[in-house]
Biopython code that builds the backbone (N, CA, C, O; Angstrom):
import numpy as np
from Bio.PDB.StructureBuilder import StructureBuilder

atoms = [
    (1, "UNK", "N", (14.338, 9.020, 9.428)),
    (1, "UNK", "CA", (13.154, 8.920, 8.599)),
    (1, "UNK", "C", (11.996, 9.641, 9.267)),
    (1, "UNK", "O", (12.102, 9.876, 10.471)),
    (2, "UNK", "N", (10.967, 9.995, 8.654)),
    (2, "UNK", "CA", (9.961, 10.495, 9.063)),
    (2, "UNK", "C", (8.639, 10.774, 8.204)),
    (2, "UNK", "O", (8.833, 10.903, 6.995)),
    (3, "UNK", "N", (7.482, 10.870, 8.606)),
    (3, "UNK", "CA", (6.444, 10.048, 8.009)),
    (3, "UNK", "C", (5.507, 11.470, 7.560)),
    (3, "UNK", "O", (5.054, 12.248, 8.399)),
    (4, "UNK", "N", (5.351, 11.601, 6.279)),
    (4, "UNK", "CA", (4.370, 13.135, 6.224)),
    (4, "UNK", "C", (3.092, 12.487, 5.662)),
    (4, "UNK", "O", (3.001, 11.602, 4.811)),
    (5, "UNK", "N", (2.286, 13.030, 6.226)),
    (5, "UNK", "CA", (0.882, 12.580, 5.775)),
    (5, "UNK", "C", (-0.073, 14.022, 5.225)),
    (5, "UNK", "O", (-0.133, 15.140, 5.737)),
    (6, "UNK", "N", (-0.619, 13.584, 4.238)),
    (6, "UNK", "CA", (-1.773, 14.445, 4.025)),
    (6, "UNK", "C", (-2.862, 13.941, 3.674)),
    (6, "UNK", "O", (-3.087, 13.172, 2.739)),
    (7, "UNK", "N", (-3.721, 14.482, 4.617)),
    (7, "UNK", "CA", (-4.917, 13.181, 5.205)),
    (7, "UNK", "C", (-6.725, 13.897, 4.511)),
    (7, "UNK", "O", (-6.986, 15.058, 4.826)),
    (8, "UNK", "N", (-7.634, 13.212, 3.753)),
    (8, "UNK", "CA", (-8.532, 14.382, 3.759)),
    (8, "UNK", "C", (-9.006, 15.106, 2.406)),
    (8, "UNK", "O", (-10.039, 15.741, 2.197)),
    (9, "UNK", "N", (-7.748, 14.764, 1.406)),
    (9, "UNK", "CA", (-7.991, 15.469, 0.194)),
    (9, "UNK", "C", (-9.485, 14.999, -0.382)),
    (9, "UNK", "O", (-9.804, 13.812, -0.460)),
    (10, "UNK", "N", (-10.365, 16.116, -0.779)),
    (10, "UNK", "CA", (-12.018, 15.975, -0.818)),
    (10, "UNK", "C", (-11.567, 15.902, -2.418)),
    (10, "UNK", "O", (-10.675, 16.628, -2.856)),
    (11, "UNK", "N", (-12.387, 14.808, -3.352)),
    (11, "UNK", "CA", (-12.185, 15.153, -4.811)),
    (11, "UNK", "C", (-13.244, 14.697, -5.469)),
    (11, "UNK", "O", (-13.418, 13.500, -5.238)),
    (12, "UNK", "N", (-14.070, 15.189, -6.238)),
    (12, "UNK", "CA", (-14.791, 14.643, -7.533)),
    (12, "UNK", "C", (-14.492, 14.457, -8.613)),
    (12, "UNK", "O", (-13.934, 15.141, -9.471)),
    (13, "UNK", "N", (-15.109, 12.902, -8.553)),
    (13, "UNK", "CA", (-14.301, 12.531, -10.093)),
    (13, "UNK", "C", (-15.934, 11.599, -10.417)),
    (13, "UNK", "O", (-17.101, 11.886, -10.147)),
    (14, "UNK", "N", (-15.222, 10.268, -11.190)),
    (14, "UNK", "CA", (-16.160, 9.808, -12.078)),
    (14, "UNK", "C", (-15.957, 8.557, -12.434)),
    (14, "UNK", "O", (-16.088, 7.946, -13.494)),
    (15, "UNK", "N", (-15.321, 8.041, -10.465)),
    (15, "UNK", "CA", (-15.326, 6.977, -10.989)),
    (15, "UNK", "C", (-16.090, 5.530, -10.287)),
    (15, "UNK", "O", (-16.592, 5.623, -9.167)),
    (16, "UNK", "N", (-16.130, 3.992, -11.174)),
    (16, "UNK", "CA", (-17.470, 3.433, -10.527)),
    (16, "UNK", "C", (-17.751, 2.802, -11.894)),
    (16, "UNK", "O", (-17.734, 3.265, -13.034)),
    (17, "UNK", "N", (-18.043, 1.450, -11.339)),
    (17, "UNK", "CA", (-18.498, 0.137, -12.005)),
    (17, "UNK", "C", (-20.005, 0.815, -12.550)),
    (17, "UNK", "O", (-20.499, 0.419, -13.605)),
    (18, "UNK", "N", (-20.510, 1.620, -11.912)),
    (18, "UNK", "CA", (-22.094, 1.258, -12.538)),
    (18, "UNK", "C", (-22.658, 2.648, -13.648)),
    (18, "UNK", "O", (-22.305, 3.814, -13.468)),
    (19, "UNK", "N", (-23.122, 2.421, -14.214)),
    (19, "UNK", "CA", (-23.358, 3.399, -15.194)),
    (19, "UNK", "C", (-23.295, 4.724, -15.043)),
    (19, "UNK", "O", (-22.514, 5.502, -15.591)),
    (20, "UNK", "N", (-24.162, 4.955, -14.266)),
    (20, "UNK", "CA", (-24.535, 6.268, -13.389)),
    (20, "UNK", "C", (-23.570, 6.718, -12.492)),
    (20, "UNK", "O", (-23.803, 7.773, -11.903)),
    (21, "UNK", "N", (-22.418, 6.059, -12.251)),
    (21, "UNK", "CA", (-21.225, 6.806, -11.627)),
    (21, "UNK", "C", (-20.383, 7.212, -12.513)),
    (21, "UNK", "O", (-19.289, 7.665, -12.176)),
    (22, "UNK", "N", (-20.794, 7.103, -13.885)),
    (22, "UNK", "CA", (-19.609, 7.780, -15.202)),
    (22, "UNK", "C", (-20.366, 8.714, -15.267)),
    (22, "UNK", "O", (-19.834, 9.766, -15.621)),
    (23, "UNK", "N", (-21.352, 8.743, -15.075)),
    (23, "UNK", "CA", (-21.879, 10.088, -15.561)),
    (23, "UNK", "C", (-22.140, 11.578, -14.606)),
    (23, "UNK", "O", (-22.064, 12.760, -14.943)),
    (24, "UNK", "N", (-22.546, 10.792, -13.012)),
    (24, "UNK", "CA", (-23.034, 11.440, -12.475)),
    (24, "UNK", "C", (-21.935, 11.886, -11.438)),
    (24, "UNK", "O", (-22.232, 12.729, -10.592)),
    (25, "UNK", "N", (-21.001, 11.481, -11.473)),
    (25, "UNK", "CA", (-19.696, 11.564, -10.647)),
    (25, "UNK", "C", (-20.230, 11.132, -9.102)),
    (25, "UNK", "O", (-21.367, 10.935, -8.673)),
    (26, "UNK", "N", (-19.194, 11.084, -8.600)),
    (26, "UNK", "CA", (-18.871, 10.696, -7.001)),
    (26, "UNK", "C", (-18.030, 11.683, -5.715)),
    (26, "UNK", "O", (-17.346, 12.691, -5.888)),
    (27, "UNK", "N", (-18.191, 11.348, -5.098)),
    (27, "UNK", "CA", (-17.390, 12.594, -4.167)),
    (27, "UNK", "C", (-16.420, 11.314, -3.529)),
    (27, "UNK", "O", (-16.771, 10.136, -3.467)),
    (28, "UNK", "N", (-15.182, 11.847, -3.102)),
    (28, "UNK", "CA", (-14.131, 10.809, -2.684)),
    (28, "UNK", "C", (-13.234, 11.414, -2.004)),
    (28, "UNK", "O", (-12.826, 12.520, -2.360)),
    (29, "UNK", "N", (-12.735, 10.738, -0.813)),
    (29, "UNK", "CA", (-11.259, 11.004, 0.231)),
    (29, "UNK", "C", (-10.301, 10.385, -0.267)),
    (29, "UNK", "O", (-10.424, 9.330, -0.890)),
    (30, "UNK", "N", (-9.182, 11.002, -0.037)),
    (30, "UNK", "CA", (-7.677, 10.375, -0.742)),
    (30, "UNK", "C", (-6.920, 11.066, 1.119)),
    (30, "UNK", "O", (-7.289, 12.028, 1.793)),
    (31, "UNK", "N", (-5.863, 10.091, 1.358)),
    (31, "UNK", "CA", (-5.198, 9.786, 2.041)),
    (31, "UNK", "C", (-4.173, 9.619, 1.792)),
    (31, "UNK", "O", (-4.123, 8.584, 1.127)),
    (32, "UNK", "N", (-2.484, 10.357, 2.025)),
    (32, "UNK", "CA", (-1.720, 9.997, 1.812)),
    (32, "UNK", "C", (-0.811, 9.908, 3.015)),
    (32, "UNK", "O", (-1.119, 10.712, 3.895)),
    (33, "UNK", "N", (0.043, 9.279, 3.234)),
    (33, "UNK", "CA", (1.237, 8.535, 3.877)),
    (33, "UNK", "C", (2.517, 8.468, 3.272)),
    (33, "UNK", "O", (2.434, 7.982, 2.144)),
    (34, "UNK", "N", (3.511, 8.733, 3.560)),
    (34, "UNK", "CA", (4.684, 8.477, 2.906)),
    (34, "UNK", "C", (5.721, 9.127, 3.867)),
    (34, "UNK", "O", (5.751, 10.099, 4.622)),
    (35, "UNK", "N", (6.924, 7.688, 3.310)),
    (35, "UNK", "CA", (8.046, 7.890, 4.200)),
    (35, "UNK", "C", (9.430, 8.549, 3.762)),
    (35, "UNK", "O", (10.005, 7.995, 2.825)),
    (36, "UNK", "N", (10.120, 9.837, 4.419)),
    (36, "UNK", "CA", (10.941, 10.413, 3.665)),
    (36, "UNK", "C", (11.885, 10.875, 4.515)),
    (36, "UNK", "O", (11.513, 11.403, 5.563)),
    (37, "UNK", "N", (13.244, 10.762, 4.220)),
    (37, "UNK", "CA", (14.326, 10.985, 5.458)),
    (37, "UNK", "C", (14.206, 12.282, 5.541)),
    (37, "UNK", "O", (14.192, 12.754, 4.404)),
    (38, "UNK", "N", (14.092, 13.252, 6.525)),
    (38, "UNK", "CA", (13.726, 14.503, 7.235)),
    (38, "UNK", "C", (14.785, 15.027, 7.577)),
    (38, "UNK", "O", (14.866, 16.252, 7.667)),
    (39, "UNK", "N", (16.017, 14.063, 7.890)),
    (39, "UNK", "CA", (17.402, 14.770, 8.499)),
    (39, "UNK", "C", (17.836, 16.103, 7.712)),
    (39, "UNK", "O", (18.557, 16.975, 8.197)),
    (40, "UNK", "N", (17.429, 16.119, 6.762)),
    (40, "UNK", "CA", (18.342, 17.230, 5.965)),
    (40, "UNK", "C", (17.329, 18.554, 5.909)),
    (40, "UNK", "O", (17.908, 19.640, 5.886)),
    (41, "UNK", "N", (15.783, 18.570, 5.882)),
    (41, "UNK", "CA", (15.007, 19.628, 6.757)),
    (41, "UNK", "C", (15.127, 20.129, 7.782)),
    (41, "UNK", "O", (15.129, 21.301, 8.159)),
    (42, "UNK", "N", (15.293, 18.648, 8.530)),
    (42, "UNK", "CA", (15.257, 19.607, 10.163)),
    (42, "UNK", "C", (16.243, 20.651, 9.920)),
    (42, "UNK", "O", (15.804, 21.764, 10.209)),
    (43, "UNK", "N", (17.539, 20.642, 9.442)),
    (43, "UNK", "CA", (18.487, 21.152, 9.628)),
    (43, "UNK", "C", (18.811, 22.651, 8.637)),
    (43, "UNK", "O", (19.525, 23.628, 8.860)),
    (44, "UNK", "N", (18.020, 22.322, 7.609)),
    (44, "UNK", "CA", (17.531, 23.604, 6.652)),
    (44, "UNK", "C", (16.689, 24.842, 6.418)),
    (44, "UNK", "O", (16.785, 25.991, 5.987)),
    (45, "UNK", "N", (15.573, 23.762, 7.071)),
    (45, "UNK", "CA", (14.433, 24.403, 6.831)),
    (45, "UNK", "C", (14.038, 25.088, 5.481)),
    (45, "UNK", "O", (13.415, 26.134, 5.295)),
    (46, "UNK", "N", (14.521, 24.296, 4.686)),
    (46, "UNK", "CA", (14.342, 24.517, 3.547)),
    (46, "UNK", "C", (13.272, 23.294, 2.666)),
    (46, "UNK", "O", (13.593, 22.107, 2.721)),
    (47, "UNK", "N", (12.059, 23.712, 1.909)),
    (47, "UNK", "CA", (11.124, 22.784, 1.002)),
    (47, "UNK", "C", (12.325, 22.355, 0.017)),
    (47, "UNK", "O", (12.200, 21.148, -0.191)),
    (48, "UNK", "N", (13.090, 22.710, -0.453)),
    (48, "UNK", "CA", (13.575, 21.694, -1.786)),
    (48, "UNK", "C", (14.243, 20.313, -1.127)),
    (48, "UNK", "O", (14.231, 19.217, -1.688)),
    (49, "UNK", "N", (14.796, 20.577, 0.109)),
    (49, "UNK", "CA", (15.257, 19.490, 1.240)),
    (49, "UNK", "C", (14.414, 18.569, 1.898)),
    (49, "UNK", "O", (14.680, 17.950, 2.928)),
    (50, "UNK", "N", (12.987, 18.504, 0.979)),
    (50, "UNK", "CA", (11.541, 17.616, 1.826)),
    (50, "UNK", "C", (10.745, 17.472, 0.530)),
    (50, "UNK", "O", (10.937, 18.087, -0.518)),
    (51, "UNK", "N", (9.518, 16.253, 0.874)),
    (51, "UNK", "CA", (8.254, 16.656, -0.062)),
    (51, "UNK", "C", (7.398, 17.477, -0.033)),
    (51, "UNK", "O", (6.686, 17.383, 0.967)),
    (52, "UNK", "N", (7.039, 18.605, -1.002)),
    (52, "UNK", "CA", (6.450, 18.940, -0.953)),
    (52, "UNK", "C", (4.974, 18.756, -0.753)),
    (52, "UNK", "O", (4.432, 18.174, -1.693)),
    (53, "UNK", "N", (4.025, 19.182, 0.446)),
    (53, "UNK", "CA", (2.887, 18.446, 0.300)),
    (53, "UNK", "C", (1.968, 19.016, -0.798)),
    (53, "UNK", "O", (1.064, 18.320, -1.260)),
    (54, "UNK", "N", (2.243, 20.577, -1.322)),
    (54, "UNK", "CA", (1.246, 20.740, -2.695)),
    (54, "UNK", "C", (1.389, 20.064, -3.672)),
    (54, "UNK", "O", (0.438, 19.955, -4.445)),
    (55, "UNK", "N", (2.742, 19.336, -3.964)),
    (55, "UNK", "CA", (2.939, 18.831, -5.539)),
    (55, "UNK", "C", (2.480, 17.000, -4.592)),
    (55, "UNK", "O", (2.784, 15.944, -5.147)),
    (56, "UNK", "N", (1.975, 17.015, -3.612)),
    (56, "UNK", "CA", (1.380, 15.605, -3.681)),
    (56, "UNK", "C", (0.030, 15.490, -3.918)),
    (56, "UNK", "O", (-0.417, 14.562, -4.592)),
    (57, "UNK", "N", (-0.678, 16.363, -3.421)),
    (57, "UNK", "CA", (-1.794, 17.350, -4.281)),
    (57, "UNK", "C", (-2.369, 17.242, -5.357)),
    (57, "UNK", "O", (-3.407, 16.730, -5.774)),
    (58, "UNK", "N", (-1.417, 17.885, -5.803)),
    (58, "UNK", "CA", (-1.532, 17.772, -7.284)),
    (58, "UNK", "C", (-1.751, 16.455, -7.703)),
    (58, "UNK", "O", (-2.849, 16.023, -8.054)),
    (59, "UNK", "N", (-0.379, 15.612, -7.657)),
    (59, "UNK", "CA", (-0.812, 14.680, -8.333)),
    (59, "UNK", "C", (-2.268, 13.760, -7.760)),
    (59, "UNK", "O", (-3.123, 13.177, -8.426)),
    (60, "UNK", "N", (-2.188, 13.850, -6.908)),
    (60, "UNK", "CA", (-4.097, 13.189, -6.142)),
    (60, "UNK", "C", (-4.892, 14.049, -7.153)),
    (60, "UNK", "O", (-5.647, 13.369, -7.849)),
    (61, "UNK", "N", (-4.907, 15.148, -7.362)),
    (61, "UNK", "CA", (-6.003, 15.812, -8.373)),
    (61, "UNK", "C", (-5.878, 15.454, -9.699)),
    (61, "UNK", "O", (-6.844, 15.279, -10.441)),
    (62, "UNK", "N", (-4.626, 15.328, -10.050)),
    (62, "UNK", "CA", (-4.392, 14.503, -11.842)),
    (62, "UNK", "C", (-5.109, 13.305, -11.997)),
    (62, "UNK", "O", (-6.180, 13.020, -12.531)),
    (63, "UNK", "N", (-4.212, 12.653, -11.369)),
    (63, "UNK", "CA", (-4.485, 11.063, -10.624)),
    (63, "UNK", "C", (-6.810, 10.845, -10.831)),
    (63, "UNK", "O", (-7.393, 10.008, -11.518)),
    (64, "UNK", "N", (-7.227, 11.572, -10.246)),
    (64, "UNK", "CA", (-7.983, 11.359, -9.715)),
    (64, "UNK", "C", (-8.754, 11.673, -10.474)),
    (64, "UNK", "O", (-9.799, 11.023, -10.504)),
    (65, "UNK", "N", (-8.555, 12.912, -11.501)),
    (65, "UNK", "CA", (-9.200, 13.078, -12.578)),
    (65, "UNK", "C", (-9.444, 11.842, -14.107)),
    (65, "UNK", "O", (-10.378, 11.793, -14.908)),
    (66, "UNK", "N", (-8.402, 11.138, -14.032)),
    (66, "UNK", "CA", (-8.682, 10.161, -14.610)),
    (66, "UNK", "C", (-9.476, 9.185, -14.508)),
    (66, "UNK", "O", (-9.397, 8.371, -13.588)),
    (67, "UNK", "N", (-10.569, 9.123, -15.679)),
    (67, "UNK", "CA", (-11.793, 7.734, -14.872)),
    (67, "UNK", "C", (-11.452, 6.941, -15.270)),
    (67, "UNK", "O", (-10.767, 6.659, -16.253)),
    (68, "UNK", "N", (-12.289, 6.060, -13.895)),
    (68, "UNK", "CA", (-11.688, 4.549, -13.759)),
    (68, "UNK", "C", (-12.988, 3.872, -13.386)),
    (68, "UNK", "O", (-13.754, 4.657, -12.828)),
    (69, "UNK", "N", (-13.489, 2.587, -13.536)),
    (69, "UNK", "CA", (-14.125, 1.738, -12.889)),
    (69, "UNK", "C", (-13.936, 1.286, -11.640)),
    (69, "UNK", "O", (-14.811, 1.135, -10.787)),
    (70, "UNK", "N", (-12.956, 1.104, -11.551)),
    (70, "UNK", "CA", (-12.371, 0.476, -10.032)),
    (70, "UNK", "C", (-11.545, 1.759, -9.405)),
    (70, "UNK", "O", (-10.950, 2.566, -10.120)),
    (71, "UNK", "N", (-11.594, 1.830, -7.982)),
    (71, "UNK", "CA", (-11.150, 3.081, -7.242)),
    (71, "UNK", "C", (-9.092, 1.815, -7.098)),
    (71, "UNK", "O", (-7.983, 2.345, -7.034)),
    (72, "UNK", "N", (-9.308, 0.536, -7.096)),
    (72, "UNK", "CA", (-8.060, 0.522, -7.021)),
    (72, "UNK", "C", (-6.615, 0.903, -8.529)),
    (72, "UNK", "O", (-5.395, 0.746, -8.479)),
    (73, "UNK", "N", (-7.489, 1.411, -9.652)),
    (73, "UNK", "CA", (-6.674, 2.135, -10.342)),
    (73, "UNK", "C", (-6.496, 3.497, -9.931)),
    (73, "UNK", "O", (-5.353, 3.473, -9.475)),
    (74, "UNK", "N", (-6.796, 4.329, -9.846)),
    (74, "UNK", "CA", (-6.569, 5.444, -9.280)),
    (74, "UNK", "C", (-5.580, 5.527, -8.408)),
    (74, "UNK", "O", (-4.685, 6.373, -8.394)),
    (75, "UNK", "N", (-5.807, 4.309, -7.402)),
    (75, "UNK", "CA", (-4.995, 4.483, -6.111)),
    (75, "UNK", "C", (-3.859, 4.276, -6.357)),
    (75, "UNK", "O", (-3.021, 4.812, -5.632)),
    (76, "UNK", "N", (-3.394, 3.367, -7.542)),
    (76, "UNK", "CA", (-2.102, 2.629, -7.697)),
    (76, "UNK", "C", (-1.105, 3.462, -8.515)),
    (76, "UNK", "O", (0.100, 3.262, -8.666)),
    (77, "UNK", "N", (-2.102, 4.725, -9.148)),
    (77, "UNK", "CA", (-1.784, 5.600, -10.249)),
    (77, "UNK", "C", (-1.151, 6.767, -9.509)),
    (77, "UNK", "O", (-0.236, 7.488, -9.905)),
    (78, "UNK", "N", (-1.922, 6.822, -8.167)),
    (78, "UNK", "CA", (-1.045, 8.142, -7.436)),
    (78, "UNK", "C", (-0.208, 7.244, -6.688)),
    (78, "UNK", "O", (0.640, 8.072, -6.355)),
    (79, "UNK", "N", (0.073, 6.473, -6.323)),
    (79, "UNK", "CA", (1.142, 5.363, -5.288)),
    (79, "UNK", "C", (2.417, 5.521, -6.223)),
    (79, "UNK", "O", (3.531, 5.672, -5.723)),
    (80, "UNK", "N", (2.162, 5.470, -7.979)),
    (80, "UNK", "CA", (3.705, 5.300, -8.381)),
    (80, "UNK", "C", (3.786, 6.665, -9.273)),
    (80, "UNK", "O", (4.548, 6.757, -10.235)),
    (81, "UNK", "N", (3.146, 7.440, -8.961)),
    (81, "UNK", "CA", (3.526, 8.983, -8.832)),
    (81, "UNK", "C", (4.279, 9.814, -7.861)),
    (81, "UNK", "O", (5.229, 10.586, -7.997)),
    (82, "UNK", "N", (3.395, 9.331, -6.580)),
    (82, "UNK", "CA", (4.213, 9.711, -5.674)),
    (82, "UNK", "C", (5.649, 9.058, -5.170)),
    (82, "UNK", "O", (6.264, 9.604, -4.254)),
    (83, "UNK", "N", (6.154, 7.863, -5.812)),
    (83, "UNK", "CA", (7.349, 6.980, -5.289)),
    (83, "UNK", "C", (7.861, 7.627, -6.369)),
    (83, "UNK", "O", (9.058, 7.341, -6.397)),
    (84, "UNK", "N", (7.580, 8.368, -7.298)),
    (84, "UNK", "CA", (8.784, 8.307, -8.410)),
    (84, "UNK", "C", (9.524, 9.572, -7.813)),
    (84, "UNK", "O", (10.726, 9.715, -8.036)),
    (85, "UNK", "N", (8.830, 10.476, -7.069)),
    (85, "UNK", "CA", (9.455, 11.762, -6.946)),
    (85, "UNK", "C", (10.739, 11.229, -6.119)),
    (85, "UNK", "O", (10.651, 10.058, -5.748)),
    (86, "UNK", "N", (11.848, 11.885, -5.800)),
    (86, "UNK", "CA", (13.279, 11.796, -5.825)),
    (86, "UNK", "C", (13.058, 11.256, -3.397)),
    (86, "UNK", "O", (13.412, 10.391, -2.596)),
    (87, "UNK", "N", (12.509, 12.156, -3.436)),
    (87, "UNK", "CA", (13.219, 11.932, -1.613)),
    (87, "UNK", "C", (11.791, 10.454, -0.622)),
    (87, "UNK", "O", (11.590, 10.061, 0.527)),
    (88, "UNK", "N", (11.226, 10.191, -1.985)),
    (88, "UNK", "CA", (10.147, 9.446, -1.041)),
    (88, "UNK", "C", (10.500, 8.089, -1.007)),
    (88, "UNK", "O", (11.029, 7.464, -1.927)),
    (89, "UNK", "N", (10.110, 7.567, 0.349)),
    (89, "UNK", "CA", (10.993, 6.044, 0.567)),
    (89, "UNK", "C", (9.963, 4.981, 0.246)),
    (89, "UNK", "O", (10.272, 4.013, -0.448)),
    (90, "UNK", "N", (8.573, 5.166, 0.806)),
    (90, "UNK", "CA", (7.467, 4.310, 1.010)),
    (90, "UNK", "C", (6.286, 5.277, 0.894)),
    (90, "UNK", "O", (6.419, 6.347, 1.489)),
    (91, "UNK", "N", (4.996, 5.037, 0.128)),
    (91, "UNK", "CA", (4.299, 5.421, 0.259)),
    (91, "UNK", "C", (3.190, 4.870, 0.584)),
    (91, "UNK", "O", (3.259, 3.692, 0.234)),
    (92, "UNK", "N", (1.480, 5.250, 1.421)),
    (92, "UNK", "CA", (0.411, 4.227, 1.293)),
    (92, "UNK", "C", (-0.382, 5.351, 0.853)),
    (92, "UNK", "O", (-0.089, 6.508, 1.157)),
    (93, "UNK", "N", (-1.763, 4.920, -0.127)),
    (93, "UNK", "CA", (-2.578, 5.963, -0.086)),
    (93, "UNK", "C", (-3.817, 5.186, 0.086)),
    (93, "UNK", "O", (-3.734, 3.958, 0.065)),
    (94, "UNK", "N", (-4.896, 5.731, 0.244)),
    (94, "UNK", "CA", (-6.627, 5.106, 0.927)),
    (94, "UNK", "C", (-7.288, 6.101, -0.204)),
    (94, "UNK", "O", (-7.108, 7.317, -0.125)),
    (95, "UNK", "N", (-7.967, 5.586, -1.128)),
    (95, "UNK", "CA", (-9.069, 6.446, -1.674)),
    (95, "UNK", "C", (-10.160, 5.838, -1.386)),
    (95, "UNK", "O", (-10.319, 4.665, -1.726)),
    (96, "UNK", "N", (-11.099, 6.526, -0.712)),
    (96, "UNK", "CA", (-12.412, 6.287, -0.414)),
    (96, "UNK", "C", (-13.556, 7.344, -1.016)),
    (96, "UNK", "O", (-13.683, 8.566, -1.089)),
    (97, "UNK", "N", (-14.517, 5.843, -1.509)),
    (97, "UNK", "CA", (-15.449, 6.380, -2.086)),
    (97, "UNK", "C", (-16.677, 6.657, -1.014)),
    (97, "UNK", "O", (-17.027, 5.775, -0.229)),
    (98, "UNK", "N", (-17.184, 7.714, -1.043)),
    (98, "UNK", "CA", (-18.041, 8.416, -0.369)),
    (98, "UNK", "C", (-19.649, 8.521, -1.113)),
    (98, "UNK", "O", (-20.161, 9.110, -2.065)),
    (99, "UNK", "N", (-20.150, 7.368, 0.179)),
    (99, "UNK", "CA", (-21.627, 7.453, -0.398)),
    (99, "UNK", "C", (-21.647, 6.559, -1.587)),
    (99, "UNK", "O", (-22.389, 7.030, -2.449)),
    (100, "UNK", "N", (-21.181, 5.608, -1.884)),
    (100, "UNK", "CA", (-21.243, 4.918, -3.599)),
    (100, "UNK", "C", (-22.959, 3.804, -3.232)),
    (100, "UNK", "O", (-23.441, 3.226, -2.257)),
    (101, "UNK", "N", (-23.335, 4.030, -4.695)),
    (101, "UNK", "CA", (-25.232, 4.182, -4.686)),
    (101, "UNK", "C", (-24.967, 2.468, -4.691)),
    (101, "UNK", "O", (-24.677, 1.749, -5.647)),
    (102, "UNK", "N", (-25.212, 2.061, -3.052)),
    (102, "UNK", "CA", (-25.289, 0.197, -2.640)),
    (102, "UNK", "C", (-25.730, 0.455, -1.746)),
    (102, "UNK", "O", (-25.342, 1.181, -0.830)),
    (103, "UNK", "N", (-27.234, -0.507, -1.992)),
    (103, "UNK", "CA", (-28.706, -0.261, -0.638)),
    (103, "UNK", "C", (-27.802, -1.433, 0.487)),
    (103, "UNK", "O", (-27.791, -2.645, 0.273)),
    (104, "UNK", "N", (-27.126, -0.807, 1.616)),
    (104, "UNK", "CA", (-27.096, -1.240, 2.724)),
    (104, "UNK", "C", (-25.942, 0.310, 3.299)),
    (104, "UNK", "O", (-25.355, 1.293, 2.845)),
    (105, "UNK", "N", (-26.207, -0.406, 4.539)),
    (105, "UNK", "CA", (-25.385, 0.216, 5.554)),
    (105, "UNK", "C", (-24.296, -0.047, 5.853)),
    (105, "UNK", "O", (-24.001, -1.171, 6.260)),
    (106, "UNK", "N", (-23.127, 1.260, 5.683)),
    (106, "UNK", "CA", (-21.987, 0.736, 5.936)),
    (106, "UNK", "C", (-21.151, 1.963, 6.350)),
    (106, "UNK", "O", (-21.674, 2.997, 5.934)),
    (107, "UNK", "N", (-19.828, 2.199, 7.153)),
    (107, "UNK", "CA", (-19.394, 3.294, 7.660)),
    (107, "UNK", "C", (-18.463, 3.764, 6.428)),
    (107, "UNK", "O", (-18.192, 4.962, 6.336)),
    (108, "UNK", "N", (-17.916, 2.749, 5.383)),
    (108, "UNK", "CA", (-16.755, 3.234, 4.735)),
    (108, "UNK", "C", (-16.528, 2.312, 3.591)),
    (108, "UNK", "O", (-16.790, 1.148, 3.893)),
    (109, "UNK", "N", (-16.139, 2.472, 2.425)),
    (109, "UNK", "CA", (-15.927, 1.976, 1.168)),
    (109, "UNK", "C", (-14.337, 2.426, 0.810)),
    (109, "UNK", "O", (-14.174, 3.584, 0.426)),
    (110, "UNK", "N", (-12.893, 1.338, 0.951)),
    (110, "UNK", "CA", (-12.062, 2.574, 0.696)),
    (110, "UNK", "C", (-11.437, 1.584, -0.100)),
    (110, "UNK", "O", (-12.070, 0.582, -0.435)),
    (111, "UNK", "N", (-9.946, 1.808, -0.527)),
    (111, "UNK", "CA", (-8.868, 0.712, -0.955)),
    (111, "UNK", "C", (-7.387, 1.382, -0.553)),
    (111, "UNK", "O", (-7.024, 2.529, -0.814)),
    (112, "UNK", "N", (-6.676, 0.403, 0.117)),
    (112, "UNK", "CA", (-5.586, 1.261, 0.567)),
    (112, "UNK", "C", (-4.712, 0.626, -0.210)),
    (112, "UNK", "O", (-5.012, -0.568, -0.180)),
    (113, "UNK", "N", (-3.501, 0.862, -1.100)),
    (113, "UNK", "CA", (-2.107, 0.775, -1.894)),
    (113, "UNK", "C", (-1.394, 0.981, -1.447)),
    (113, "UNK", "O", (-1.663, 1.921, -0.699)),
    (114, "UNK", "N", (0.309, 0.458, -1.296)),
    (114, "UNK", "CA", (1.439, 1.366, -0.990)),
    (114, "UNK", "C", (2.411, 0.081, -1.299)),
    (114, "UNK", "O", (2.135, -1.091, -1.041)),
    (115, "UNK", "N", (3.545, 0.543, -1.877)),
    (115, "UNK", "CA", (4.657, 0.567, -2.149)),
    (115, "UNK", "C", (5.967, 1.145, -1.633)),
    (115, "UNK", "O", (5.949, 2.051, -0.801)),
    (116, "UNK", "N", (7.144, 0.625, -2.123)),
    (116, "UNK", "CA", (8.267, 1.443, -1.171)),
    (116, "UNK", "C", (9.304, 1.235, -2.516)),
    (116, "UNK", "O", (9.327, 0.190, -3.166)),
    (117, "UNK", "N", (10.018, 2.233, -2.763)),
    (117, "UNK", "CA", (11.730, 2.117, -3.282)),
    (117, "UNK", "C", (12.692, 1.276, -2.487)),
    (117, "UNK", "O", (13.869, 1.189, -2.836)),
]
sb = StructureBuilder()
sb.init_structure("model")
sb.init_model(0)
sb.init_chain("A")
sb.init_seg("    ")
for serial, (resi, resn, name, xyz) in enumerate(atoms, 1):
    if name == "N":
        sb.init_residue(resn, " ", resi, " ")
    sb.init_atom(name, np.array(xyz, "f"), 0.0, 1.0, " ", f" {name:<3s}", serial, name[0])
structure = sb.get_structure()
């Protein structure tokens, strides 16, 4: 087994409990994690023998384009996107909202999901 991460994905979307985050959008990190047996890469070196990390991508950009009130729909929306594809064992993902308009101080706003086959 072995663990591919793609850590970082920057996205604007539109989503957020309060009025002014449907409209005015948000900036957000997506995080992915997922577990996928590697034995048959190492030995290929071939992408159809692994996940691809653009088509996980993608779906974080589909995914993400859809508005939501709560950042834990989104998250749960790319979690059983990414488990459906064929070689993935476990996945976790973290979408964090960046900067969301709440007068205090704080380092991080996120929600982490994950599931496994």
């Amino acid at each position: 087994m072995g663990l591919i991460t793609v850590e970082g994905i920057r996205i604007f979307a539109y989503h957020g409990h309060l009025p002014e985050e449907a409209v005015l959008g948000g900036h957000f990190i997506v995080n992915v994690w997922l577990t996928t047996d590697t034995s048959q890469v190492e030995k290929t070196d071939d992408l159809n023998d692994t996940v691809d990390y653009v088509k996980i991508i993608e779906i974080v950009k589909e995914q993400m384009a859809i508005q939501a009130k709560m950042i834990e729909v989104p998250a749960r929306k790319i979690v059983d996107a990414i488990l459906s594809l064929d070689k993935v064992k476990k996945v976790k993902v973290e979408v964090e909202k960046v900067l969301p308009p709440i007068d205090a101080a704080f380092n991080k706003i996120s929600v982490i999901t994950e599931a496994e086959n």
